[in-house]
C-alpha positions as CSV (number, residue, x, y, z in Angstrom):
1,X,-22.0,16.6,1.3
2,X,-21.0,19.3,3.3
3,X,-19.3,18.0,6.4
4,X,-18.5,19.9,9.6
5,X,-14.6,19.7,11.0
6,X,-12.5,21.1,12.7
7,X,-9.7,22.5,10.8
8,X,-8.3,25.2,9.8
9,X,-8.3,24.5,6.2
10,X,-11.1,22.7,4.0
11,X,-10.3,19.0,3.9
12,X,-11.6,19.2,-0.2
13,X,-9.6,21.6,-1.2
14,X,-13.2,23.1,-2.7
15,X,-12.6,20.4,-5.6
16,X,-15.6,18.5,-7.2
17,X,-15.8,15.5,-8.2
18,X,-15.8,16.4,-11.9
19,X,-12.0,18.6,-10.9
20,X,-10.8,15.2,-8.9
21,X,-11.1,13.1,-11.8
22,X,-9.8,15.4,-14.2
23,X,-6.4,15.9,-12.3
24,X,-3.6,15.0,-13.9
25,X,0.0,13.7,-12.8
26,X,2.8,15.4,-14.5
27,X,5.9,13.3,-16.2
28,X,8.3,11.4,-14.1
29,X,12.1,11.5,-14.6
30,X,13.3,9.6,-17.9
31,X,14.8,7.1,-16.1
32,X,11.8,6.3,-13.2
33,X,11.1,2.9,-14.4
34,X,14.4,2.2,-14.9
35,X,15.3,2.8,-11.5
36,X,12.7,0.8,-10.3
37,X,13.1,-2.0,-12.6
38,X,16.5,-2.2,-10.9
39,X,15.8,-2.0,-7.4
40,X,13.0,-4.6,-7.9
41,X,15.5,-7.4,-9.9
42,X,17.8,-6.8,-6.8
43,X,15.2,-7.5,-4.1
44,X,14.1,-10.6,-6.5
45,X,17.7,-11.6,-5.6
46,X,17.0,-11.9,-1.6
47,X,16.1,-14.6,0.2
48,X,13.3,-13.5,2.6
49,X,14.6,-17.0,4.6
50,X,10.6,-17.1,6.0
51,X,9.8,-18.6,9.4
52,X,6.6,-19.0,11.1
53,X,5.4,-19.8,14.8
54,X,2.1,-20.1,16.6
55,X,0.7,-17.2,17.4
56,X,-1.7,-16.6,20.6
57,X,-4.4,-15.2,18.6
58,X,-7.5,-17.5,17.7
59,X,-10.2,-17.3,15.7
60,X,-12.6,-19.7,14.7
61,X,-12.2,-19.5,10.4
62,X,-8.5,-18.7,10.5
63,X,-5.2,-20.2,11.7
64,X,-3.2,-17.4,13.3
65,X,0.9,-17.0,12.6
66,X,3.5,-15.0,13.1
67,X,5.7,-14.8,10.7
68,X,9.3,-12.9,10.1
69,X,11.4,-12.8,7.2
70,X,14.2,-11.0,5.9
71,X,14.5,-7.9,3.3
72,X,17.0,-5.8,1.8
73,X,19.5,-4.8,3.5
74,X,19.3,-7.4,5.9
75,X,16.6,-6.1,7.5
76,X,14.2,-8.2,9.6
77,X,10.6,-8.0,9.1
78,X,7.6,-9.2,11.1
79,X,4.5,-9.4,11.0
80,X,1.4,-11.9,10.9
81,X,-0.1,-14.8,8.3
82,X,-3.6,-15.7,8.4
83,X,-4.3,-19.3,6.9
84,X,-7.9,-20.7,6.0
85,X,-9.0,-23.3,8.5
86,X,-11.0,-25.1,5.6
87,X,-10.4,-25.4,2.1
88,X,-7.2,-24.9,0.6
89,X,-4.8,-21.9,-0.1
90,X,-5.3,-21.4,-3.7
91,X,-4.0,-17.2,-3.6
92,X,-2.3,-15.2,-1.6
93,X,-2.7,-11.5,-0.4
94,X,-0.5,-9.2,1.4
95,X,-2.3,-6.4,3.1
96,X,0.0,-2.8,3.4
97,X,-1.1,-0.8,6.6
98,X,-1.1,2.7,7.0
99,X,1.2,5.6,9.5
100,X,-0.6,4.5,12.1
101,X,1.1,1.4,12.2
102,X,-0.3,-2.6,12.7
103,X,-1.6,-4.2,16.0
104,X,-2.4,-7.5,14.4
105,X,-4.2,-9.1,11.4
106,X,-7.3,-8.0,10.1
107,X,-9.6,-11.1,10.2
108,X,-12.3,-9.5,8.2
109,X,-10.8,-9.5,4.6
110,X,-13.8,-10.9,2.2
111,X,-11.5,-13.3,1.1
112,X,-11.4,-17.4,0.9
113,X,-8.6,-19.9,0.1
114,X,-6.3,-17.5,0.8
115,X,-2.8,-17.0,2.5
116,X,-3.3,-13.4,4.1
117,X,0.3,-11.6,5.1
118,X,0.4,-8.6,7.2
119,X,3.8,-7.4,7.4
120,X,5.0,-4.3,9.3
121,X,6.9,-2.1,7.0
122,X,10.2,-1.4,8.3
123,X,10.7,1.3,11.1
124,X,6.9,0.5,12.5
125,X,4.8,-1.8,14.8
126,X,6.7,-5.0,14.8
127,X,9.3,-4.2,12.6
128,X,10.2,-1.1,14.3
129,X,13.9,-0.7,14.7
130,X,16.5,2.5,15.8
131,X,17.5,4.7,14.4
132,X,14.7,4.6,11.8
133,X,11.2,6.8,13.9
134,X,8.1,5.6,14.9
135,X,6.8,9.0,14.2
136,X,5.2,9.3,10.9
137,X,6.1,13.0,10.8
138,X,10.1,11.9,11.2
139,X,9.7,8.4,9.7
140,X,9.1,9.8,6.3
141,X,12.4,11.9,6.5
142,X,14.2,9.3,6.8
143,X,17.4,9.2,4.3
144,X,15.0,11.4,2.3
145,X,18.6,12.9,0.7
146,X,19.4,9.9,-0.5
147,X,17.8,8.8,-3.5
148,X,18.8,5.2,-3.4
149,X,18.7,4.7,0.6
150,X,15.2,6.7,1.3
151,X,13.3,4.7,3.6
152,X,10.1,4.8,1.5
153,X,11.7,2.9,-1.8
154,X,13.1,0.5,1.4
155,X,9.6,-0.2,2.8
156,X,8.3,-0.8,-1.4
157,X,11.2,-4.0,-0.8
158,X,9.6,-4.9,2.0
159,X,6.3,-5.7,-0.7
160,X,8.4,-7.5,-2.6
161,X,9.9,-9.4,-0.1
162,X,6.5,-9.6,1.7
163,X,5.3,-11.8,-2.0
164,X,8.7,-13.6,-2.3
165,X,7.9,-14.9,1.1
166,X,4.3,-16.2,0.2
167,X,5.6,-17.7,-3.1
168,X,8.8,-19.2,-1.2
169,X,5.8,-20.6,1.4
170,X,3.0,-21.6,-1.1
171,X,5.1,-22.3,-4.3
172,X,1.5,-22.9,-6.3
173,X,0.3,-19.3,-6.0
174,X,3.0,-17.8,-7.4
175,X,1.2,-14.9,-10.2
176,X,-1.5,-15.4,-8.1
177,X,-1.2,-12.6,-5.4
178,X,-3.2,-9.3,-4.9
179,X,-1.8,-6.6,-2.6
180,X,-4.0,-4.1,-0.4
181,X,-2.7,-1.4,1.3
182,X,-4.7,2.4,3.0
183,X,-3.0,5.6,3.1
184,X,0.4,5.1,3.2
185,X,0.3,1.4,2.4
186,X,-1.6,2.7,-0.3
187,X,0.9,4.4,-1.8
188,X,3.5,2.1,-1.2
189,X,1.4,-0.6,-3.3
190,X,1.3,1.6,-6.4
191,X,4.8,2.5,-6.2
192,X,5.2,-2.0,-5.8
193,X,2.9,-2.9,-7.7
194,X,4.3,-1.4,-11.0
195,X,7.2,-3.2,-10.8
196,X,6.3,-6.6,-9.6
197,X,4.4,-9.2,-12.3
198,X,3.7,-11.4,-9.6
199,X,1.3,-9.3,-8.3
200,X,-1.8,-9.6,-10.0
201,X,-4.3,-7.2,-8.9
202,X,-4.4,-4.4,-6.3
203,X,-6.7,-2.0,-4.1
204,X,-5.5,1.2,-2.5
205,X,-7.8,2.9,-0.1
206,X,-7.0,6.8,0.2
207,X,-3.3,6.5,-1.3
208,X,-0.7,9.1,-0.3
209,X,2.9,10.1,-2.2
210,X,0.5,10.9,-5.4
211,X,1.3,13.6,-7.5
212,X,4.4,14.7,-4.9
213,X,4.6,18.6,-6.2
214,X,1.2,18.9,-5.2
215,X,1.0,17.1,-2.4
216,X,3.8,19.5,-0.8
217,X,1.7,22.6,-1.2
218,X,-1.7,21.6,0.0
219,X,-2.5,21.6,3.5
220,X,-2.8,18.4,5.4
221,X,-2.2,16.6,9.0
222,X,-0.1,14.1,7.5
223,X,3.1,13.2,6.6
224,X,3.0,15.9,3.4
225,X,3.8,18.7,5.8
226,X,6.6,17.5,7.4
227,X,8.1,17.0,3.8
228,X,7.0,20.7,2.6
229,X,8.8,22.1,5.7
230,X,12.1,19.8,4.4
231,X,11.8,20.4,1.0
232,X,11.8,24.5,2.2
233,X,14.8,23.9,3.2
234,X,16.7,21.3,1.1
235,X,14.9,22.0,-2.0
236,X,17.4,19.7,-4.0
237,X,15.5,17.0,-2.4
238,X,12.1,17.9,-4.7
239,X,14.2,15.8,-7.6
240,X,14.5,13.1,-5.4
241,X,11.0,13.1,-4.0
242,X,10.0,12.8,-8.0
243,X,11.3,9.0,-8.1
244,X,9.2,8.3,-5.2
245,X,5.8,9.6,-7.0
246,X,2.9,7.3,-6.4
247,X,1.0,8.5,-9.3
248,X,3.9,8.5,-11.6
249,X,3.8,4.4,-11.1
250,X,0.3,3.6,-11.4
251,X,0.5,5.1,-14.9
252,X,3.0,1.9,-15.7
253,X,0.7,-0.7,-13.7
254,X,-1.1,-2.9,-16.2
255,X,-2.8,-5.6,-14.0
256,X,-7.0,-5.0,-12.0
257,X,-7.1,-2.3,-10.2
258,X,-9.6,-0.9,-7.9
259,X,-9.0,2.5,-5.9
260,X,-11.6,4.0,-3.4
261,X,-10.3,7.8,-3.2
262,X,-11.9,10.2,-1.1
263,X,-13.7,13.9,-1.6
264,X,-12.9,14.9,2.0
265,X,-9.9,14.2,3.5
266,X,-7.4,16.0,6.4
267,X,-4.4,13.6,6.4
268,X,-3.9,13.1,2.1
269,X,-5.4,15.7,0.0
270,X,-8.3,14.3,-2.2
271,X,-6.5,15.3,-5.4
272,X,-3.3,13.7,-4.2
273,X,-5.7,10.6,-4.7
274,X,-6.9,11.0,-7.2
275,X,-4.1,11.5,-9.1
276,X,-3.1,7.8,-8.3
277,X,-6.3,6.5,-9.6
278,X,-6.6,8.5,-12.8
279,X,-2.8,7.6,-13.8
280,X,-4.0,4.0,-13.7
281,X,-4.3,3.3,-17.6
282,X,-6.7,0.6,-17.9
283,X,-8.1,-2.5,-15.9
284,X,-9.2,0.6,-13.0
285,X,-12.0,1.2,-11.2
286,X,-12.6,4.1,-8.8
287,X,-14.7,3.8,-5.9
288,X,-15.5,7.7,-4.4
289,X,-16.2,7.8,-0.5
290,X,-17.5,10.7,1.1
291,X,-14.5,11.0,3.3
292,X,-11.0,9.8,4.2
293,X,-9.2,9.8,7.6
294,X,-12.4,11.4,8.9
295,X,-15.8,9.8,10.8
296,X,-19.1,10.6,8.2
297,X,-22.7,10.3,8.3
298,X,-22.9,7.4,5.9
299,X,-19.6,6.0,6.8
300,X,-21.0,2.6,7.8
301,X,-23.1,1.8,4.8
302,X,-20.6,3.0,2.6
303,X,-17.8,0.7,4.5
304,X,-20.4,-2.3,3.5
305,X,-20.8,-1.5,-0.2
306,X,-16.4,-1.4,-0.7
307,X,-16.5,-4.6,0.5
308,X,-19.0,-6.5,-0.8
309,X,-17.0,-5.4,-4.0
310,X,-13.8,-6.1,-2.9
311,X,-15.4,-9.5,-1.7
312,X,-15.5,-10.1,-5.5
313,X,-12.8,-7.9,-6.8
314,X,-10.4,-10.5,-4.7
315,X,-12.5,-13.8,-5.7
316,X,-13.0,-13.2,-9.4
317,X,-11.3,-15.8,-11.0
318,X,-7.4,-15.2,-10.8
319,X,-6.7,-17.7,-13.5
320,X,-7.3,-21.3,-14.6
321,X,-6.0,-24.1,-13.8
322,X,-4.3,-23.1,-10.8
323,X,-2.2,-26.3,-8.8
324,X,-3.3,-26.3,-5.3
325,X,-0.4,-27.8,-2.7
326,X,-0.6,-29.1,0.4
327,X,-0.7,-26.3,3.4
328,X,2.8,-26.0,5.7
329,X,1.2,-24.9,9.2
């Protein structure tokens, strides 16, 4: 599909679909999981100290909450929990947003029996807090010298935390959690997801920070430029930006997967995408869209069909005999 736009470069990067699944992510530093492994038993070690109010939201299949609870560093996050208002919570999901920030819930996930958390990664929406920016272009700068401090690994604790919240809520669902996160949620979740067994299955829509020497030299809108221009001129940084490769962890996650990469797309180059979902090394499954970050002819049927399968991507069977508790409201 040939699609008409406005910008000054082509949103494929003239790449097939045959080229997209053939890219490849090159090798991490020696120590990547290591580094991880680390930062994830310390976030383990937090108490995310949940609490939940009423929220003045309705809706007539789930209970609306807000919710706040604390990550590394101290730092509060908030954000909002969607409970069932029949049946039972037998799973939990936590649902990453993209740049754009989060307004409220979503209350169209294909899901059932399931806790749904929407946090606001830290620095945005509801969790938005100086001197961290709003501004996607600055927000991904930040403390991007400083390997262990660089706001990106922060807001990958903020997962964590995000599940040790659920689990610390709905002690029976613990191994039985899914993540879902677009764009730049979607990248966080890879980068989480590697590291964290109680997740058990993930979906990343158009995920960005894959294949990170790449991503810095094609064009975009997004947050990729604004980390070229830096990179120009700090170029010690590029090592740094390594640790922080999306693609680099999704070649160490061994749990479901399903990815829905894009052939068109302005704000995260396709084979930046890609690159996420061909590292995956088993358990994957790609869906292609037509277009990412862009309005298509199609858009609306192809919308339906994700989530009918993510309708039972999210319902399979998680495990069996899962212990079903009493809901706290």
């Amino acid at each position: 599909m040939t699609l008409l736009h406005p910008f000054p470069f082509d949103p494929s990067h003239g790449l097939s679909p045959d080229a997209l699944m053939a890219v490849r992510v090159p090798e991490g530093p020696a120590d990547f999981a290591g580094f991880w492994q680390e930062r994830a038993r310390r976030a383990r070690r937090v108490d995310p100290e949940p609490a939940l109010r009423q929220c003045p939201l309705t809706h007539p299949d789930w209970q609306v909450l807000e919710i706040a609870y604390r990550s590394t560093g101290d730092f509060p996050i908030r954000g909002w929990l969607l409970l069932p208002r029949s049946g039972t919570v037998t799973r939990g999901l936590v649902v990453g947003h993209g740049y754009g920030g989060r307004e409220g819930p979503d209350f169209d996930w294909p899901v059932e029996e399931t806790a749904i958390l929407f946090p606001c990664f830290r620095g945005l929406s509801l969790s938005a807090r100086a001197p961290i920016s709003q501004d996607p272009a600055w927000h991904v700068l930040h403390d991007i010298d400083k390997r262990d401090d660089y706001i990106i690994g922060s807001c990958v604790e903020d997962l964590w935390l995000a599940v040790s919240a659920l689990t610390q809520l709905y002690p029976w669902i613990e191994g039985h959690i899914g993540y879902a996160g677009t764009s730049f949620g979607g990248g966080i979740g890879a980068l989480g997801i590697a590291f964290d067994e109680r997740i058990d299955r993930g979906f990343l829509s158009v995920p960005t920070f894959g294949h990170q020497a790449l991503w810095r030299t094609l064009p975009s809108i997004g947050s990729a430029a604004s980390v070229r221009d830096f990179v120009d001129r700090h170029p010690e940084t590029a090592e740094t930006l390594r640790y922080f490769d999306a693609a680099t962890a999704a070649s160490l996650i061994e749990v479901p997967m399903l990815v829905a990469a894009a052939l068109f797309d302005p704000v995260v180059a396709p084979p930046c995408q890609f690159a996420v979902a061909n590292a995956l090394p088993k358990c994957q499954e790609i869906f292609i869209l037509d277009a990412g970050h862009f309005e298509y002819p199609g858009q609306e049927a192809q919308e339906a069909l994700l989530r009918e399968r993510l309708r039972s991507f999210f319902q399979a069977p998680w495990t069996e005999n899962i212990v079903v508790g009493t809901v706290p409201g």
